[in-house]
matplotlib code that plots the C-alpha trace (Angstrom):
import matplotlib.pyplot as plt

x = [108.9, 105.5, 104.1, 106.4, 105.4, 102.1, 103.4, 105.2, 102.0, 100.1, 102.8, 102.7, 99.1, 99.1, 102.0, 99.7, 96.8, 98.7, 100.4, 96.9, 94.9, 98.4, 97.4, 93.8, 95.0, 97.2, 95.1, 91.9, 94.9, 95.2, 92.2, 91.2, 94.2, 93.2, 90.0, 91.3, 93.7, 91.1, 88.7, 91.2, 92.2, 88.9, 87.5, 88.0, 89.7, 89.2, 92.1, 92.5, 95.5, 96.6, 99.4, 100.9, 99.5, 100.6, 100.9, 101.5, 104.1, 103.0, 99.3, 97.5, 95.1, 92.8, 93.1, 90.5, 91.6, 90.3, 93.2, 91.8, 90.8, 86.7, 84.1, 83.2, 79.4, 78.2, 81.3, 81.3, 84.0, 83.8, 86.4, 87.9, 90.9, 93.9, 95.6, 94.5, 91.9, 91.7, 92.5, 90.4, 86.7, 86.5, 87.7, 84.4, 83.3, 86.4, 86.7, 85.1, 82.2, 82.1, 80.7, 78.0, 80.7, 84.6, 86.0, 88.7, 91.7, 89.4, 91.1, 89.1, 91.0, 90.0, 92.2, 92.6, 94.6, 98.1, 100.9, 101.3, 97.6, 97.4, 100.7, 99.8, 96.7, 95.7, 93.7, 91.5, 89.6, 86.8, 85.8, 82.8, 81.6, 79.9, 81.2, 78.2, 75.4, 73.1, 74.7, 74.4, 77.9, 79.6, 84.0, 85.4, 88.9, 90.7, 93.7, 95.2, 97.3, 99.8, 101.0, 104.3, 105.8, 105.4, 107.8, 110.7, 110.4, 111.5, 111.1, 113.6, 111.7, 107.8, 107.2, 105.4, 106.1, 103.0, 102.8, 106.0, 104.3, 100.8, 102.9, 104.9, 101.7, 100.0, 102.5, 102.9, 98.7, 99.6, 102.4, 100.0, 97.2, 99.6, 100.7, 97.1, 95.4, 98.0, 100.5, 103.2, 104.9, 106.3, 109.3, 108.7, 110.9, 109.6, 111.2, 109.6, 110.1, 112.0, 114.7, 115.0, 115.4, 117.8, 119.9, 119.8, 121.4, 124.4, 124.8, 125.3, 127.3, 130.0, 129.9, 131.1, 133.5, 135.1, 135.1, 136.8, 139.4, 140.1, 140.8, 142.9, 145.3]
y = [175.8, 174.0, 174.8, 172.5, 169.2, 170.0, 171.0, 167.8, 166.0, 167.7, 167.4, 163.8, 163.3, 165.0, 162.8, 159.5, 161.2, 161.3, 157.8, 156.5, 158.4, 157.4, 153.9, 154.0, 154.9, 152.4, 150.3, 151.3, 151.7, 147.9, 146.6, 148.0, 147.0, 143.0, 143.3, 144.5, 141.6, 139.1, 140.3, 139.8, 136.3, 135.1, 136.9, 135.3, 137.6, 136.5, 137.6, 137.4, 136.5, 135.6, 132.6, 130.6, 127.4, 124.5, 122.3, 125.0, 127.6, 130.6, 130.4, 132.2, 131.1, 133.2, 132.1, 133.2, 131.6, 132.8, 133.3, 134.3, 132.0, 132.3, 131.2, 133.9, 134.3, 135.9, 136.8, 138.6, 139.3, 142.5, 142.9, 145.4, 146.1, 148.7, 148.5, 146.2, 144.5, 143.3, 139.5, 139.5, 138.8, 135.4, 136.2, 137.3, 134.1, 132.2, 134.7, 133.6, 135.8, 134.8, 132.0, 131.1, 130.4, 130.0, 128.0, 128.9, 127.4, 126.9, 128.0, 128.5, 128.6, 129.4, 129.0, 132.8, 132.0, 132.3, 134.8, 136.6, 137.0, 139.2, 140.4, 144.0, 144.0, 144.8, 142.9, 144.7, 142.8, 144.4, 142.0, 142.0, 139.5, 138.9, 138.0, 136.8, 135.3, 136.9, 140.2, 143.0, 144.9, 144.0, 143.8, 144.9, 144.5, 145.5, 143.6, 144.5, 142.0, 143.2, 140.4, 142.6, 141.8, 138.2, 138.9, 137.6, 134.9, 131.2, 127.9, 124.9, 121.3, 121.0, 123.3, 120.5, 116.9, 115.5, 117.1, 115.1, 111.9, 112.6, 113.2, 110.1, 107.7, 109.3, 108.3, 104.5, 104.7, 106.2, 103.3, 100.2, 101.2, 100.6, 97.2, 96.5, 97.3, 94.8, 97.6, 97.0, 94.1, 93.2, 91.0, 88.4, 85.3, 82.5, 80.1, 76.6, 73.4, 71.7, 74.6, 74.4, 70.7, 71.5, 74.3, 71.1, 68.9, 71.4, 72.2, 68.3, 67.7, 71.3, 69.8, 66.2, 67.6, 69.9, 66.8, 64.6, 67.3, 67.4, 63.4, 63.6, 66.1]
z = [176.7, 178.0, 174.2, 172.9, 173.9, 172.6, 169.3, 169.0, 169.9, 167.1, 164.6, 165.5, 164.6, 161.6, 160.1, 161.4, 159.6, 156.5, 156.5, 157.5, 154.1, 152.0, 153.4, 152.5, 149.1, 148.5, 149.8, 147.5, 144.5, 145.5, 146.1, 142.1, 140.4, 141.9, 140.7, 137.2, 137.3, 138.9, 136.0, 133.0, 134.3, 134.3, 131.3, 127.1, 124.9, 121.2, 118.9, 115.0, 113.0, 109.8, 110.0, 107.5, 106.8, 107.8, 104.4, 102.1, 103.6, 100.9, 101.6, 104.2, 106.8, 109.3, 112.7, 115.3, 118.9, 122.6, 124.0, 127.5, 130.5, 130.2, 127.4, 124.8, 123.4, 120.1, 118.9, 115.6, 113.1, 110.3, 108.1, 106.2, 103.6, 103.4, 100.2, 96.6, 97.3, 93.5, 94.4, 97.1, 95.7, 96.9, 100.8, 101.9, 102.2, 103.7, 106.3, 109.4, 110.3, 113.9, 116.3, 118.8, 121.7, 122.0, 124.8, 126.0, 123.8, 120.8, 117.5, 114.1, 110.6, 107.4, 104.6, 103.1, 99.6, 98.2, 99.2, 96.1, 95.2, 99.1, 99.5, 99.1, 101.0, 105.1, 106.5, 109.4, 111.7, 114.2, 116.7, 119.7, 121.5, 125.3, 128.6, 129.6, 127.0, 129.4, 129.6, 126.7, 127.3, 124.5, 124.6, 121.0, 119.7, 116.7, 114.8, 111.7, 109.7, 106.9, 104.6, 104.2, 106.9, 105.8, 102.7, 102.2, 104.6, 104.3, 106.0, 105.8, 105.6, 107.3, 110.5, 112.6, 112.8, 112.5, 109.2, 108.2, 109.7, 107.6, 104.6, 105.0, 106.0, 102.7, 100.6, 102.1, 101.1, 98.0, 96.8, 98.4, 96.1, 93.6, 94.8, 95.5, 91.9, 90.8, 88.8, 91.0, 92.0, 95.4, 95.5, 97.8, 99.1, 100.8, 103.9, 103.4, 105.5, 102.6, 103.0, 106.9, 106.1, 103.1, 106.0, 108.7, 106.1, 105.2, 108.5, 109.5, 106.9, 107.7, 111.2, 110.1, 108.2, 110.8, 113.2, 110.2, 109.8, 113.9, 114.0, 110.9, 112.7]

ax = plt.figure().add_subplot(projection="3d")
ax.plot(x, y, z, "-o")
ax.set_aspect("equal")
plt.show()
């Protein structure tokens, strides 16, 4: 019976030893994961799409953005095809090989070509660029774009309003260079001071009238 206070005693100790390493661990497991999350939230990450474009819905641009939180250095851009590739001579040089530096936010396009030429073709992109300019670790990402998951799509009236607004502004410039070169004609009347007189007259002569027709009754 005096044995058993001391077994109690040990048995106590060894569950603090094991909720104190469980804490250590938790706290290491912790400590890692806020420094991974630290590290992506202040790090660029440059990705590669291929979107629609915005005046022409069935043609293709490449858009490169840096979607992360931190400027990006030497970024280069490879790319490769899945697929027919018989359309596809002139892409080499509108595809974007890369840039110097990407602030974060910055978006580069490149105008790819129509729908139906590209359809059957996949695009694969292998990126790399530097966290640091001074640094030679390089990050590397890979996207692949297939143009047949674009098929079949469609789009009712422009995508972005300012696109409506450029179109309508281009086509008020379009119909005054008519009206300027003198091929159209704009219909034009004109409010002199002989017609205000001409309106104060009539006027003057309704309101006599009305006063006329008031003493008569």
């Amino acid at each position: 019976m005096q044995e058993n206070p001391e077994i109690f005693d040990y048995a106590i100790q060894l569950v603090s030893l094991f909720v104190g390493i469980v804490l250590c661990y938790l706290t290491y497991v912790l400590a890692q994961e806020t420094k991974l999350l630290r590290k992506i939230s202040s790090s660029p990450l440059i990705t590669v799409t291929l979107e629609q474009n915005e005046w022409l819905f069935s043609h293709f641009d490449m858009v490169v953005e840096n979607s992360g939180n931190a400027a990006a250095f030497d970024i280069s851009i490879k790319l490769s095809f899945e697929g027919s590739v018989e359309n596809c001579d002139s892409l080499p040089e509108a595809i974007i090989k890369g840039a110097s530096v990407m602030r974060p936010g910055q978006i580069l396009r490149s105008h790819i070509g129509d729908f139906e030429e590209i359809r059957s073709t996949k695009f694969i992109f292998d990126v790399e660029w530097h966290l640091d300019a001074k640094k030679d670790k390089r990050e590397t990402a890979r996207y692949i774009a297939d143009l047949a998951d674009f098929a079949g799509m469609r789009r009712l009236g422009d995508a972005e309003p300012l696109v409506v607004i450029a179109k309508q502004l281009e086509n008020i410039r379009t119909d005054w260079q008519y009206v300027a070169s003198g091929s159209r004609k704009i219909k034009t009347e004109t409010f002199s001071g002989r017609d205000r007189k001409k309106e104060r007259v009539a006027l003057e002569a309704q309101r006599e009238k009305k006063i006329a027709s008031r003493k008569q009754s």
